[in-house]
C-alpha positions in Angstrom: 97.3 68.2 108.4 98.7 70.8 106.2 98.1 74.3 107.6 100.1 76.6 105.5 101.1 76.2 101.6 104.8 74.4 101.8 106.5 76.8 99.6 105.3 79.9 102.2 106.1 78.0 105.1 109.5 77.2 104.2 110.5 80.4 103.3 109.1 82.1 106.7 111.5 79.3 108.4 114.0 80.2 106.5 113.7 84.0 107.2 113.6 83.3 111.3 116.3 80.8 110.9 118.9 83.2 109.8 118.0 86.0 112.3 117.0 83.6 115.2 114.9 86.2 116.3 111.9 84.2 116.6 112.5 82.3 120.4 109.1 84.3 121.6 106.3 86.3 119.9 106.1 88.8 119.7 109.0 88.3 117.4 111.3 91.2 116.0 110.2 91.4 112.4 111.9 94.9 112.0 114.9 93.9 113.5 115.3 90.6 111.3 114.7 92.7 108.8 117.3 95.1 109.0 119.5 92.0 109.0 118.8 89.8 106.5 117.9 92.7 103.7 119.5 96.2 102.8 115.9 97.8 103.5 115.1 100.8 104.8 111.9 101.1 106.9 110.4 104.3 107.0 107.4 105.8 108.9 105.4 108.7 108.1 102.2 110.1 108.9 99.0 110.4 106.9 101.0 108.3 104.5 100.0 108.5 100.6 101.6 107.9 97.3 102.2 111.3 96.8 104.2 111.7 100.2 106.4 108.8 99.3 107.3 110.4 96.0 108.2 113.4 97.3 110.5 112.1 100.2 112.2 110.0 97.3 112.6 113.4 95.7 114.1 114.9 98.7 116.8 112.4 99.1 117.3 111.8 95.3 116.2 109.0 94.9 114.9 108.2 91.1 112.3 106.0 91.2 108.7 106.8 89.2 106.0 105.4 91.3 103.9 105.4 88.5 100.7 105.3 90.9 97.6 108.2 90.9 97.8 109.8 94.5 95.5 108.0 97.0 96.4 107.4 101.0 98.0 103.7 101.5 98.9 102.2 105.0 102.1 101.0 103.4 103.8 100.2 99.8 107.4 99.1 99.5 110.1 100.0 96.2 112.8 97.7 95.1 115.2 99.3 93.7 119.2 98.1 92.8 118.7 95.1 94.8 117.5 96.9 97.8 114.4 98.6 98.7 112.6 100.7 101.1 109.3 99.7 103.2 106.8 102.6 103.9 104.2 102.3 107.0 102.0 104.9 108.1 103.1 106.4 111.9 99.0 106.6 112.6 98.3 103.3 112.5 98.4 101.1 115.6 101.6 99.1 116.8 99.6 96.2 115.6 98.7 97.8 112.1 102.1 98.9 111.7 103.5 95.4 112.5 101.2 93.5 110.1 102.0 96.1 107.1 106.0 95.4 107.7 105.7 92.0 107.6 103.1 92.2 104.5 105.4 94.4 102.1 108.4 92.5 103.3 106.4 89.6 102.0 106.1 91.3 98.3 110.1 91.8 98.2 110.8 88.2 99.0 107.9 86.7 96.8 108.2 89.5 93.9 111.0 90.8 94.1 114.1 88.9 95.7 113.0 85.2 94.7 112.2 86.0 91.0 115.5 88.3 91.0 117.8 85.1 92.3 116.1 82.7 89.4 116.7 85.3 86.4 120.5 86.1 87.6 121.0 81.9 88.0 119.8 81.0 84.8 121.2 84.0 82.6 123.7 84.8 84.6 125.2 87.8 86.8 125.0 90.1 84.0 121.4 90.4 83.7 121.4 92.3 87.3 122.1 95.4 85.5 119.0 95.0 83.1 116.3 94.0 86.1 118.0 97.0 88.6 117.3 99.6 85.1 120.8 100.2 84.3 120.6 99.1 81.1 117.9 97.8 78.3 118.2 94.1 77.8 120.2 92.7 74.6 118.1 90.8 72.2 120.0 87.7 73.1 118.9 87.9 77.0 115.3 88.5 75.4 115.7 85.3 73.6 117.3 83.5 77.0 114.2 85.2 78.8 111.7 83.5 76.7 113.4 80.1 76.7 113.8 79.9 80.3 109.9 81.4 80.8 111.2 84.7 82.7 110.4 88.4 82.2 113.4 90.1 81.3 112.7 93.9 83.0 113.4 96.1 85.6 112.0 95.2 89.2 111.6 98.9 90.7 108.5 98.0 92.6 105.0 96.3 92.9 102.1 98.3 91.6 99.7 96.6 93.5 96.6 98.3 92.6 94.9 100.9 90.1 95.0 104.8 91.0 91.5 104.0 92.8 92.8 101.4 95.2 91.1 98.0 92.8 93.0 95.2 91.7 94.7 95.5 88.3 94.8 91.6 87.6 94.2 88.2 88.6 98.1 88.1 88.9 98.2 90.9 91.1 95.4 89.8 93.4 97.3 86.4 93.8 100.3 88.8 94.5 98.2 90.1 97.4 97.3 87.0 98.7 100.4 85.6 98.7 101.8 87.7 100.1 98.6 88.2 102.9 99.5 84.3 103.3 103.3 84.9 103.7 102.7 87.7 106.3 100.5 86.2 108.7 103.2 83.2 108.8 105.9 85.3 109.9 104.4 87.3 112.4 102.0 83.7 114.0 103.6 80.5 112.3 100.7 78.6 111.9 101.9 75.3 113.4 103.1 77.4 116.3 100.2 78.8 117.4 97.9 75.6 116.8 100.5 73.8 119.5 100.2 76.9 121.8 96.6 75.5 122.1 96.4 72.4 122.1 99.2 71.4 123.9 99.3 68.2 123.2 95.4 67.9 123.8 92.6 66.7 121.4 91.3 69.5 119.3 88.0 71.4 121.1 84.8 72.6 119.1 85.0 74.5 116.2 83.9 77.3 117.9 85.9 77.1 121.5 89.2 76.5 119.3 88.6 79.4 117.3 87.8 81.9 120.0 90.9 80.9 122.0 92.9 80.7 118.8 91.7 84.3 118.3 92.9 85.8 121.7 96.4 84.0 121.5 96.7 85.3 117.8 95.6 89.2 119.4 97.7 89.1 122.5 100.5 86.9 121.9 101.8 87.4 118.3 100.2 91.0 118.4 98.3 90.5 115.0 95.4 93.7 113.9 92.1 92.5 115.4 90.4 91.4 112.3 93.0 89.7 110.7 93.5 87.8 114.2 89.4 87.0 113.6 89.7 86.0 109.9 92.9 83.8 110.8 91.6 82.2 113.5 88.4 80.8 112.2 90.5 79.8 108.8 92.8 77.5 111.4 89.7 76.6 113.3 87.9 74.8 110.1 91.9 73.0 109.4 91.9 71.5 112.7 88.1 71.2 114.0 86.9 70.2 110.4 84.3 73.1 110.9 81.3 73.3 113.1 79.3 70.9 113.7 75.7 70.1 112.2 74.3 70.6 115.6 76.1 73.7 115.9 75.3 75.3 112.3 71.2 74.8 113.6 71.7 76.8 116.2 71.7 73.9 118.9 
């Protein structure tokens, strides 16, 4: 039974197992964080576009957003090979938590993988064109094309338009990616589906996703209605869905 793409589950194993930081939930994303990854993580209140720009300003920091000024609950920059994660300080623990864990999702995904595949195939040099040192040569354009990679600078995602919609089908997969990436590092699916069964026959439909629910809540501390969403997504995986019976209201 396959819960979670491969490709996202073995990267969140990969994150935990170089920070072994994951022996209980809820686990210490923040803190694997600052290990693995020169990221800052920074909190500030009523958090918007604007206020990001202009505490990049303050500490000189050249980055152009590029972004109309609307309030976000988080957005992360990349930025010479290392980056900074913004959260807003009046969301909830839980809010906060899940927003960590989702923009550290877009640096691995859109930022770190891709950034490791351009420098192996065209080598070292290329760094300096994708941190914005330098414009590419027309020979690394060439290399670019043959190899199928976009030979630019990687400052940041711009996830959405100045209104808060979806720019492209590319970027909405972005989204969900890295929605999909999140929730496995903060409640690994095959984790949590062993905290309840326990080695027991799955339940119905609706019993396992109402348990699975509270353990996702108040065990690996996700937002309320992501912990819903999640839950009933597993619930279908394992239960198959509810049953006929069930669906006519019996």
């Amino acid at each position: 039974m396959r819960l979670v793409r491969p490709h996202i589950e073995n990267i969140a194993k990969q994150f935990w197992s170089v920070t072994n930081l994951d022996k209980e939930p809820p686990y210490d994303l923040s803190g694997a964080i600052s290990l693995m990854f020169p990221i800052d993580i920074v909190q500030l209140s009523q958090l918007s576009t604007d206020k990001i720009k202009q505490w990049l300003k303050q500490r000189n920091v050249q980055i152009d957003t590029e972004v109309n000024d609307r309030p976000v609950h988080g957005f992360v920059i990349f930025y010479r090979g290392a980056g900074f994660i913004f959260s807003d300080g009046g969301d909830d623990e839980r809010e906060r938590r899940y927003t960590i864990a989702h923009e550290i999702s877009h640096f691995i995904l859109d930022y770190k993988i891709p950034r490791e595949k351009i420098i192996n195939k065209l080598g070292a040099s290329i760094s300096d064109v994708i941190d914005g040192i330098r414009p590419p040569t027309d020979e690394e354009i060439v290399k670019g094309i043959v190899h199928g990679l976009n030979v630019k600078p990687f400052t940041h995602l711009l996830e959405k338009k100045g209104d808060g919609s979806f720019l492209n089908s590319d970027v909405y997969n972005s989204e969900n990616a890295a929605d999909e990436l999140a929730i496995e590092l903060i409640a690994p699916a095959s984790r949590v589906v062993a905290d309840i069964l326990q080695g027991n026959k799955p339940s119905s439909f609706g019993a396992f996703s109402d348990r699975c629910r509270l353990v996702l809540e108040n065990r690996y501390k996700l937002p309320g209605l992501i912990a819903n969403d999640y839950a009933r997504l597993l619930a279908y995986k394992v239960t198959g869905g509810p049953s006929i019976m069930s669906r006519m209201g019996f």
